[in-house]
N, C-alpha and C positions, 0 to 999 in steps of 0.2 A: 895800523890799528893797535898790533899787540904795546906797539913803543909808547900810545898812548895811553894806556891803560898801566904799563909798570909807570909811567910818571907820574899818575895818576894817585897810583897808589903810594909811592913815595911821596908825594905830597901829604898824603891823608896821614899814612904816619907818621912824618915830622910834625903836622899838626897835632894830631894826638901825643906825640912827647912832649909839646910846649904846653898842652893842656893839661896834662897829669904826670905826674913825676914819676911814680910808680912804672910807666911805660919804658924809659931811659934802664933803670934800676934791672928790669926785669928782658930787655931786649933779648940780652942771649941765649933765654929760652923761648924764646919764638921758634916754633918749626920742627922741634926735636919730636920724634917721634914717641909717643904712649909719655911725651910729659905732661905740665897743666897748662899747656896754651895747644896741645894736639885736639882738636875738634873733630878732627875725622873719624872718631871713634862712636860720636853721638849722634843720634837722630834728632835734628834741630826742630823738627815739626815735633816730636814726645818733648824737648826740652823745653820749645813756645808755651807749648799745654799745661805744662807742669809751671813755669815761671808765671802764666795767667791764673792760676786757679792758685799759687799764691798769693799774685799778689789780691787777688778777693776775698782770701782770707784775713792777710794784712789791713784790708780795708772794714772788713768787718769786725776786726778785733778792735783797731784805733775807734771804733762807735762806741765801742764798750769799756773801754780804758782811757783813764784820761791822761794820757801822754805826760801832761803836764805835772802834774802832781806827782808821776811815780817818777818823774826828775827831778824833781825837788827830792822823794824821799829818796831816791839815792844820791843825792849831795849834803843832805841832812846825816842819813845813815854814814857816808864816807866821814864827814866835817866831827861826829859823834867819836867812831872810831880813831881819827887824829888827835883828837882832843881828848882822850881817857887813857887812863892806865888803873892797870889792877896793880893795889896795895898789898903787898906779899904778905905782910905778918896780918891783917885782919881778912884778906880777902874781897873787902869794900873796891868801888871803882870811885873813883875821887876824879872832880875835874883839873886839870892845870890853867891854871891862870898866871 
């Protein structure tokens, strides 16, 4: 039973590194104590609660905000900023063309 359950697991996380790259990158801190993959520190039932009652917030705020449009203006605002420069002797922002 136990031999089943580490192949098991060893399965799940080679699937998990071919899924996400960050897991490879980040392997060697699996395990270590009081690092950021230690869970034993947290109460996963207060962490459920809290990750729920975000994301209900996240869902109520996306009703109110339209996603869309404040990515547009932050690629306007970015596209803005690439594209100007201040004119030192008057002060003026001037486009580049």
């Amino acid at each position: 039973m136990i031999f089943y359950l580490i192949c098991f697991s060893l399965l799940q996380v080679s699937q998990l590194a071919r899924d996400y790259d960050w897991v490879e990158s980040d392997k060697q801190y699996f395990g270590q104590k009081n690092g950021m993959y230690d869970f034993a520190e947290h109460n996963m039932q207060e962490v459920g609660g809290r990750l729920s009652k975000l994301k209900d917030l996240k869902d109520k705020l996306a009703r109110s905000v339209n996603t869309r449009a404040m990515n547009l203006l932050g690629k306007e605002e970015e596209q803005v900023s690439k594209t100007s420069f201040t004119d030192r002797s008057c002060g003026n922002v001037r486009n580049q063309s």
